[in-house]
C-alpha positions in Angstrom: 16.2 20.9 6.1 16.8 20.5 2.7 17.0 16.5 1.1 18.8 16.1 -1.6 16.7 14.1 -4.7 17.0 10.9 -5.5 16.2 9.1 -9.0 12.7 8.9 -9.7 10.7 6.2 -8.3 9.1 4.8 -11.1 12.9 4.4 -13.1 14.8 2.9 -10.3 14.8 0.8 -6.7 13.2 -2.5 -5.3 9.6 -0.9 -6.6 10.6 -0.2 -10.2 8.6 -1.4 -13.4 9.9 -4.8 -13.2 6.8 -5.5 -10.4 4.2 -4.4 -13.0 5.5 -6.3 -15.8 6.1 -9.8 -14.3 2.4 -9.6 -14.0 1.7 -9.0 -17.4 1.3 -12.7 -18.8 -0.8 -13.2 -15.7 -4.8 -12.7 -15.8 -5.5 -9.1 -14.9 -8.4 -10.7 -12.5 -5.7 -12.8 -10.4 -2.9 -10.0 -11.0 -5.6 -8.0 -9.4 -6.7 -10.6 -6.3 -2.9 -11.4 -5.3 -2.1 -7.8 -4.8 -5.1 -7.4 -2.3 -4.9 -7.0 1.1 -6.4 -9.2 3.6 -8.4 -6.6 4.8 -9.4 -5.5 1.0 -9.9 -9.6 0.4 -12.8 -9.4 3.1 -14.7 -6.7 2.0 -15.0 -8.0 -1.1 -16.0 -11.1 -0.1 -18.5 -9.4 2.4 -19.6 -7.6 -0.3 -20.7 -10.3 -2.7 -22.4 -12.2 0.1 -24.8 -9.3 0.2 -25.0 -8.9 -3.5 -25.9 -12.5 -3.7 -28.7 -12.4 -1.2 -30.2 -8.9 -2.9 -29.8 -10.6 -6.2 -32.0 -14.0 -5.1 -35.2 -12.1 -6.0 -34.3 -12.7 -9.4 -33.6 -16.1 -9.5 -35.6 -17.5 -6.6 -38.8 -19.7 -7.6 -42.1 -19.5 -6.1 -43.0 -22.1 -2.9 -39.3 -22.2 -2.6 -37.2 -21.9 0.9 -35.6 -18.6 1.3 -32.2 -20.1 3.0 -30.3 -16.6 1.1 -32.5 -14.8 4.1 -29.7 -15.5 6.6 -26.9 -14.4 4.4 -27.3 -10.7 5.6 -27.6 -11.0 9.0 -23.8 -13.3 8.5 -22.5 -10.4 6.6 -23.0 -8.1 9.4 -21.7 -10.0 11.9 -18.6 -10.4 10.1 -18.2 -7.0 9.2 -18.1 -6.3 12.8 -15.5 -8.8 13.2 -13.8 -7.1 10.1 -13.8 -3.8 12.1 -12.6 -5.3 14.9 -9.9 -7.2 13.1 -8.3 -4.4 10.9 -9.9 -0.8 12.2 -13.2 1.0 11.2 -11.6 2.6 8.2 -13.9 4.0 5.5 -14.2 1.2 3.4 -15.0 -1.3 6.4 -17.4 1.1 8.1 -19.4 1.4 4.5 -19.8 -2.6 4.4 -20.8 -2.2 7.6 -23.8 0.0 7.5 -24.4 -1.3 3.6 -25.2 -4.8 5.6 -27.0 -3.9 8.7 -29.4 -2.0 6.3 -29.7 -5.3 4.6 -30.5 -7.4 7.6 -33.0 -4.9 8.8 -34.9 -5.2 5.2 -34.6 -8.9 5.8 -35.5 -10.0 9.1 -39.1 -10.6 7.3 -37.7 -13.1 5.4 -35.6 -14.2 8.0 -37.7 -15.0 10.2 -40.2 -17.0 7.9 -37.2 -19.1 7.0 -37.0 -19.8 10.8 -40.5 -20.6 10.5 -40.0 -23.4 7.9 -42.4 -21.3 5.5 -41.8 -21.2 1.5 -41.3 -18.0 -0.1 -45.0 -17.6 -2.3 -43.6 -14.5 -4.1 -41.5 -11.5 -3.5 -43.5 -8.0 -3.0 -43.1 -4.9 -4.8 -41.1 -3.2 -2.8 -38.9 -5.9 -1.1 -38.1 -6.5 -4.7 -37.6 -2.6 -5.6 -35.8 -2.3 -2.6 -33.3 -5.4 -2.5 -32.7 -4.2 -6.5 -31.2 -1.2 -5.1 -29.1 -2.5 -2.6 -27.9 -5.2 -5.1 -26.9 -2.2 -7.1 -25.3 -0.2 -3.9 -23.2 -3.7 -3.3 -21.8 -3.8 -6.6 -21.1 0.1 -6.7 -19.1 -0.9 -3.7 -17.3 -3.5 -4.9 -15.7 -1.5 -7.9 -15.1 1.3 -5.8 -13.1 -1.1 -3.4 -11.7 -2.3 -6.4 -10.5 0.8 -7.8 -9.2 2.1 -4.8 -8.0 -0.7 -3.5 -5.0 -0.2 -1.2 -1.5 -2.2 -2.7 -0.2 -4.9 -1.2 3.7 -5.8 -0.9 5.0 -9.2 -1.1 7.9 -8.6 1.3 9.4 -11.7 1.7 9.2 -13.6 -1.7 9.7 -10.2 -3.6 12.0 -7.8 -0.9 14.2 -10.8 1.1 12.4 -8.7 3.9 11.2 -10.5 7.0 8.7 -9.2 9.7 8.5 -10.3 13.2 5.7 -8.5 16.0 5.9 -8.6 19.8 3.3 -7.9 21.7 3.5 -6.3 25.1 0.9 -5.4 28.0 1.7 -3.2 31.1 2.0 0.7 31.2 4.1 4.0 31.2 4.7 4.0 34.8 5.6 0.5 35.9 7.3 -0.4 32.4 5.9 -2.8 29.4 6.7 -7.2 29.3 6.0 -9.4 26.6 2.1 -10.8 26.8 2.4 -14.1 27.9 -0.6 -13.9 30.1 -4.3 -14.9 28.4 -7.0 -11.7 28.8 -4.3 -9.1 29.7 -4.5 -6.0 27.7 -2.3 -5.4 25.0 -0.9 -2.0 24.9 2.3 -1.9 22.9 2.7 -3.9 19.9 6.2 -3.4 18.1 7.4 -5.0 14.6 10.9 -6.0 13.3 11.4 -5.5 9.9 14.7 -6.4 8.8 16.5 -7.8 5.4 17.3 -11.8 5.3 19.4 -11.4 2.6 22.6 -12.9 3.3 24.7 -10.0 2.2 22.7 -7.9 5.0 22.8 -10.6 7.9 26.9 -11.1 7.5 27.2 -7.3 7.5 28.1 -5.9 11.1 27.3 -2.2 9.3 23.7 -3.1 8.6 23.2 -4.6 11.6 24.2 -0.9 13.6 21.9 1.0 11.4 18.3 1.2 13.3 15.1 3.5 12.9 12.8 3.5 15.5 9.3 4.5 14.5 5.7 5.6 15.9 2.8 6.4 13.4 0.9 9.7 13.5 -2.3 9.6 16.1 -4.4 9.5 12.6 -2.7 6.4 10.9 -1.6 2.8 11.8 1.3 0.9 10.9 0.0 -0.7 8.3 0.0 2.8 6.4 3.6 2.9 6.4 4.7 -0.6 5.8 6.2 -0.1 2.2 8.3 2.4 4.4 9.5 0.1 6.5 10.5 -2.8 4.0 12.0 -0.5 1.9 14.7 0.5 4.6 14.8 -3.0 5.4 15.6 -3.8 2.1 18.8 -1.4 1.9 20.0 -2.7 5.3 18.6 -1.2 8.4 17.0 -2.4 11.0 13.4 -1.0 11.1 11.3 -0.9 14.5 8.0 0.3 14.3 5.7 0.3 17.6 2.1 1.6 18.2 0.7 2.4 21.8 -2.9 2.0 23.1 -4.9 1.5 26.6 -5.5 4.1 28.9 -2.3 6.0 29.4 -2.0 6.2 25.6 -5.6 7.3 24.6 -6.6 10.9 23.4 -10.1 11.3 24.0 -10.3 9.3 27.5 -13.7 7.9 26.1 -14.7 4.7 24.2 -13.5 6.4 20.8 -9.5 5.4 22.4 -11.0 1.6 21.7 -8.1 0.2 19.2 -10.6 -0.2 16.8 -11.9 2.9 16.6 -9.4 5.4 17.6 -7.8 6.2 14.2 -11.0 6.7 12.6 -12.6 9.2 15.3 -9.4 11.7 15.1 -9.1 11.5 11.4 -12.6 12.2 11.9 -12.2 15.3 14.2 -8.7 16.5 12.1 -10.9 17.1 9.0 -14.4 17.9 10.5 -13.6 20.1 13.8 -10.6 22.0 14.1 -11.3 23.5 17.2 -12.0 20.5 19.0 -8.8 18.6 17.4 -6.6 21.3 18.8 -8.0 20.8 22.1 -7.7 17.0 21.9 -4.1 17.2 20.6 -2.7 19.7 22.6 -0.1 17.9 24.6 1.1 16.1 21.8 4.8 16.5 21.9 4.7 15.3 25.5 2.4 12.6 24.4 4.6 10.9 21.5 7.9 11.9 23.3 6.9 9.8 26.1 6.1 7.0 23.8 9.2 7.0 22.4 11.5 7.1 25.0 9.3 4.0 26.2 10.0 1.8 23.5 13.3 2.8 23.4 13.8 1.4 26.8 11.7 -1.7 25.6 14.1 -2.3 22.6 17.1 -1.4 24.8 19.1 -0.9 21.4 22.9 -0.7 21.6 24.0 2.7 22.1 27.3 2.2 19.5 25.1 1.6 16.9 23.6 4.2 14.8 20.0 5.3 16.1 17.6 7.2 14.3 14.0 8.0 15.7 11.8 9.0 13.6 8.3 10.4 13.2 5.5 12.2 11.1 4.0 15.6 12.1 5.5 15.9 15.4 6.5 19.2 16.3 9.9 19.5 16.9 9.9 19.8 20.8 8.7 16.4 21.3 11.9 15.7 19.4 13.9 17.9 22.1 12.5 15.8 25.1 13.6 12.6 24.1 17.0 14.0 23.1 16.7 15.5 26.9 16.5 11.7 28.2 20.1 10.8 29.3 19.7 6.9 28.0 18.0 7.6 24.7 21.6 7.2 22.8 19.6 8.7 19.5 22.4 10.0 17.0 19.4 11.2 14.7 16.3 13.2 14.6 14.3 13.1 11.4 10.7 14.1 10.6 8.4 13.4 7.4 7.9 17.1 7.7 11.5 17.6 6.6 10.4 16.3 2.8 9.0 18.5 0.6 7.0 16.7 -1.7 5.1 14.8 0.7 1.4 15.9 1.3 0.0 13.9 4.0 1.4 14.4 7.1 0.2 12.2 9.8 -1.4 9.7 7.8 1.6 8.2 6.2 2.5 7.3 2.1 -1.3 6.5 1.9 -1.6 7.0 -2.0 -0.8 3.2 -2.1 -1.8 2.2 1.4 -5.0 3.9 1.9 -6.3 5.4 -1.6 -9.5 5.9 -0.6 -8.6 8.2 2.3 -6.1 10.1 -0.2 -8.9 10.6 -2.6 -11.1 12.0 0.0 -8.0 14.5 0.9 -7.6 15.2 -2.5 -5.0 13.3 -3.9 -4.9 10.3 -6.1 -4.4 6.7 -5.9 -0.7 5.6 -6.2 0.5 1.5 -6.9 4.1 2.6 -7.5 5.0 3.1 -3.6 6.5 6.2 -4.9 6.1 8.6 -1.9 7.1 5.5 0.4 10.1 4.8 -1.3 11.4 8.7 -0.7 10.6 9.0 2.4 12.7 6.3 3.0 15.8 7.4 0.9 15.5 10.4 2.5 15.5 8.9 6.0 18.5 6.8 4.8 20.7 9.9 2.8 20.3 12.0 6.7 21.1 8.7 8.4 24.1 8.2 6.2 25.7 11.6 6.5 25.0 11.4 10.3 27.4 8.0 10.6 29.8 9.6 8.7 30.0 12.2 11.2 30.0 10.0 14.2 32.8 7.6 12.6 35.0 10.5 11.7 34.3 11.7 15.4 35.3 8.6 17.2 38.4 8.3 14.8 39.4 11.6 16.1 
């Protein structure tokens, strides 16, 4: 299908120039900080913790406490929290392993600080040793820095508001809002829709929805410029993610939330062979997804309805077109742009720039590729009303 161009990126639309150069009277340290992520935010901070301890055998004085001892074995468990938080990605699982190879070099020390014992000096080696991790931590740190994912101020900036719903249940009996404490959580959907008033008063943006699942090897998080982009021009964005049981891949401890995006990535770029066999009933997988949160959104069938995916083949399209109640008017698939080069992970040039580089591609703070898929989404989606209005005036 061929999409028709819009103006560059970097010239026009809500990520234009004018949100580089409001930050150009600002300090390029702070410019830098408030257009982290949380995610990024703790890494860093992880990451200094452990270049502070490495760095106290510098600074420490002989027949001193060594209260720095603990600081590893903190960073660790945190990290694990981290992962546990936001996903092992590759940033959080190098802070990871960075710090539990700290702690190990340092349970010596930690557990003479335990004993009340003074530090008489520091040997050779511990010294050689904690020099090189306190260079390893601050190679880190610049590499988080320079590949730092971009972050979008959606409200203040984008009159963009974002609301989540978490669900529990299953395929087979249905999905209901978690109210219950230590239920699982399998579906977790988010509204993204513009509060600017010329967009709330309008019945037309209200009727415009896009319904959205991520790739098997992404996260929602990936696509979010996306998603406030559309929400920005008016439609009504829903974007849901699936996990548990019924929507795991490897039926294994690698479909843990955590840890399931990372281990296919893992197997798409390592083992072919073996991601083909995992994959293989893919379009029935995301199909049934979809017509699952449809049913959970139970969207008004007058409106205009577009589901949309990335890298699904397009059978998985067919079966929810089969389903009598879907009420989808259109169909519309990443795959369908030309110039984008990631399929399944999302617009991760800005989202996820260390992933891109590792793909080959480079590092992108203009939300260029997130902003065209969306135009795109929104020229098909356009068109397609056009059609049905004309049709019902008929």
């Amino acid at each position: 299908m061929e999409v028709r161009e819009k103006p560059a990126f970097r010239d026009v639309g809500i990520f234009g120039p004018h949100l580089f150069l409001s930050k150009l009277n600002k300090p390029r340290i702070s410019a830098i900080l408030f257009r982290m992520t949380n995610q990024t935010l703790c890494e860093l901070m992880l990451l200094l913790l452990l270049a502070i301890s490495c760095a106290r055998v510098i600074f420490t004085r002989p027949a001193q406490m060594d209260p720095l001892a603990t600081v590893p074995l903190v960073t660790f468990v945190f990290s694990i929290l981290n992962v546990l938080a936001f996903g092992l990605s590759v940033t959080s699982g190098v802070v990871m392993l960075l710090a539990f190879f700290v702690t190990i070099w340092n349970v010596r020390a930690l557990l003479r600080f335990s004993a009340n014992l003074v530090v008489d000096h520091y040997g050779v080696l511990f010294t050689l040793v904690s020099l090189l991790n306190l260079l390893l931590s601050a190679a880190c740190i610049v590499l988080l820095v320079l590949y730092r994912p971009v972050k979008i101020d959606r409200e203040k900036k984008y009159a963009v508001k974002m609301e989540t719903t978490e669900y529990t249940g299953g395929f087979d009996h249905g999905f209901v809002e978690y109210e219950k404490p230590f239920e699982p959580k399998t579906l977790f959907v988010r509204h993204y829709y513009s509060t600017d008033a010329a967009f709330v008063s309008s019945s037309s943006a209200a009727a415009k929805t896009v319904v959205f699942i991520p790739g098997e090897c992404s996260t929602l998080d990936y696509y979010e410029p996306f998603f406030v982009k559309l929400a920005h021009d008016g439609f009504n964005v829903y974007a849901g993610e699936f996990f548990g049981k019924e929507a795991g891949w490897f039926d294994s401890i690698l479909d843990f939330k955590p840890l399931r995006r990372a281990a296919l990535s893992r197997v798409k770029n390592n083992d072919a062979e073996r991601y083909a066999e995992v994959v293989k009933n893919k379009s029935a997988h995301f199909a049934r997804q979809y017509e699952a949160l449809l049913l959970v959104l139970n969207l008004d069938p007058d409106g205009l309805i577009a589901v949309v995916g990335d890298g699904l083949q397009n059978d998985a399209y067919g079966k929810i077109s089969n389903t009598e109640s879907s009420g989808v008017d259109v169909f519309f698939d990443f795959s369908q742009v030309k110039q984008y080069k990631t399929p399944g992970y999302g617009p991760i040039d800005a989202t996820c720039p260390l992933l891109a580089k590792l793909l080959g591609f480079e590092r992108d703070g203009t939300f260029y590729m997130a902003s065209h898929l969306a135009n795109s989404v929104e020229i098909v989606m356009n068109n397609a009303g056009a059609k049905k209005t004309a049709s019902e005036e008929d």
